[in-house]
N, C-alpha and C positions, 0 to 999 in steps of 0.2 A: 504494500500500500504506500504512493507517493504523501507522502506530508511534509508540506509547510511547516516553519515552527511554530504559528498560529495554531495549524491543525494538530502538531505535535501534544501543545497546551491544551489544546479541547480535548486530545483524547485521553491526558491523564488527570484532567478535570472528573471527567467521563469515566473515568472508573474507580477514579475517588469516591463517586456518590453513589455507584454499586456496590465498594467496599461498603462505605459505612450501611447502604439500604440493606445491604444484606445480614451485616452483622449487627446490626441494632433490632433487624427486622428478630433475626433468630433469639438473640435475648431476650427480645419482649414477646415471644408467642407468635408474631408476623412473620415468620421462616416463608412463605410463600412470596412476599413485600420485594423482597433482593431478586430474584427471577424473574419477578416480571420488570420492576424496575431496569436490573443488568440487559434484558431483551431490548426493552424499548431503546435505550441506549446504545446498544450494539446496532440495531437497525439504524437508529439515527448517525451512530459516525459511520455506518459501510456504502449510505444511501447514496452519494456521488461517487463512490469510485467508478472505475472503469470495473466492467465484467470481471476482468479475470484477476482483477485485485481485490473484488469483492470475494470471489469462488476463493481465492486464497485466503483470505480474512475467513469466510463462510470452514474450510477444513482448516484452519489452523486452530479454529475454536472447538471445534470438535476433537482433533487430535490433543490439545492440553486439556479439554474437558473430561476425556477419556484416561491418559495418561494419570491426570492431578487426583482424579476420583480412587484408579487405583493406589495410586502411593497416599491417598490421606487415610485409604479403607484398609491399606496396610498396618499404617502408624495406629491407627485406632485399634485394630485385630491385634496391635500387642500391646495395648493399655496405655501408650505413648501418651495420645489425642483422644477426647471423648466433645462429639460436636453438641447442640440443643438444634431444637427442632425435628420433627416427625423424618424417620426414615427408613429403609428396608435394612432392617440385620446385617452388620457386618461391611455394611456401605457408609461411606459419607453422605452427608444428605445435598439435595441438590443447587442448596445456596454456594456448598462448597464448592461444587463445580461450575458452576457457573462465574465462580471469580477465576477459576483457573481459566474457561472458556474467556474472558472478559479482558485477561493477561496478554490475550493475544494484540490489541490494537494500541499499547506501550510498548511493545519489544523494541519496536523502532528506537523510543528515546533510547535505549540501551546499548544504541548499532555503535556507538563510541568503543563499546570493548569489545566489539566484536576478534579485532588485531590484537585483544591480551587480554584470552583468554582465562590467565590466571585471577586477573583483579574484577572479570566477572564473576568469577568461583568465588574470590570474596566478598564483593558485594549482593550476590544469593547469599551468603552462607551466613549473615550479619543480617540484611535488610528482612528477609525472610520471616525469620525465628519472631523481629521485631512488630511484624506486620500479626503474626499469628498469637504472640505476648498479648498484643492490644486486640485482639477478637477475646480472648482469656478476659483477660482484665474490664471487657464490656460486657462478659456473661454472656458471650456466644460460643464458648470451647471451654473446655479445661484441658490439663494439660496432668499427666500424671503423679502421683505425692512427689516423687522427687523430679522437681521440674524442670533441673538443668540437664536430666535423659532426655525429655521432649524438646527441650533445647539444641542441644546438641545432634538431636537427630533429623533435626529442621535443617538444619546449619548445613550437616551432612548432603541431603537431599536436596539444596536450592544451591549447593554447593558445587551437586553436579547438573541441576534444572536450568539455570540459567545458562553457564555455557553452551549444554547441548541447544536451547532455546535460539540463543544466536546464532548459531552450526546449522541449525533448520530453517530458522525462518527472516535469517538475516543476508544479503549476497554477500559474498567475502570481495568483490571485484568494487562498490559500490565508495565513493569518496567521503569520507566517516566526519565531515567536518563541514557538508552540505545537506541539509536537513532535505533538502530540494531531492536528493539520492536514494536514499533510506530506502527501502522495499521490506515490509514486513509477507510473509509467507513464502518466502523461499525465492530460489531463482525462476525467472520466466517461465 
């Protein structure tokens, strides 16, 4: 997806307020509020692309919706992470994924590391844990009795999400310093 640094702003505007509609929504009993909210959203920033940056947009959310759902239903499957909100056994519930889904039209800001890879590993492995500390701390998640495990296993896994994240959906040929470049979903 081409973006402007405008459009850049709009879209991490735009998923700030699916962050929070989702995780305020699931603390107070509104776990369904963040889905439709994060939809409406998503439709609205994909509504001008061109076609096939839209279709890219359209499977890149799917694929980290899929992806994010397994690894949170993992971390939950071993006491890690426990979410609020109605969901099927053993799954994260769907506000979760829908922010992994939602992660997809920011990658861009992130095409800066795409060239160093390591200091995207640590800004996953840091930003991550921080994002999912403050779902805990609003009473959308807990996080296991000894919390610096779920910590760490956040860190671990956005440690290696991010990176790969840029490896997939960012072009490596693309000029990392002209927002006007950026293509989130991959190459052509």
């Amino acid at each position: 997806m081409k973006r402007a640094s405008l459009g850049t702003f709009f879209d991490v505007v735009c998923v700030q307020l699916g962050w929070w509609s989702c995780v305020l929504g699931a603390a107070n009993g509104l776990a369904p509020l963040g889905p439709v909210v994060v939809g409406v959203l998503f439709v609205v920033q994909t509504w001008g692309l061109p076609s096939s940056d839209r279709r890219r947009a359209w499977f890149g959310a799917l694929a980290l919706g899929v992806a994010g759902t397994i690894v949170d239903s993992i971390l939950g499957g071993l006491g890690l992470l426990s979410f609020e909100g109605k969901h099927i056994s053993g799954l994260s519930p769907l506000w979760m994924t829908v922010l992994w889904c939602h992660f997809v039209t920011v990658i861009p800001t992130f095409a800066v590391l795409r060239p160093r890879l390591p200091l995207a590993a640590l800004v996953g492995a840091v930003g991550a844990p921080l994002s999912y500390a403050g779902g805990v701390r609003l009473g959308a998640a807990s996080f296991c009795p000894e919390p610096w495990l779920s910590l760490m296993a956040l860190a671990l896994v956005w440690g290696v999400a991010l990176p790969w994240m840029l490896v997939v959906f960012v072009e490596p040929t693309r000029n990392f310093t002209d927002p006007q470049t950026l293509v989130a979903g991959g190459p052509g």
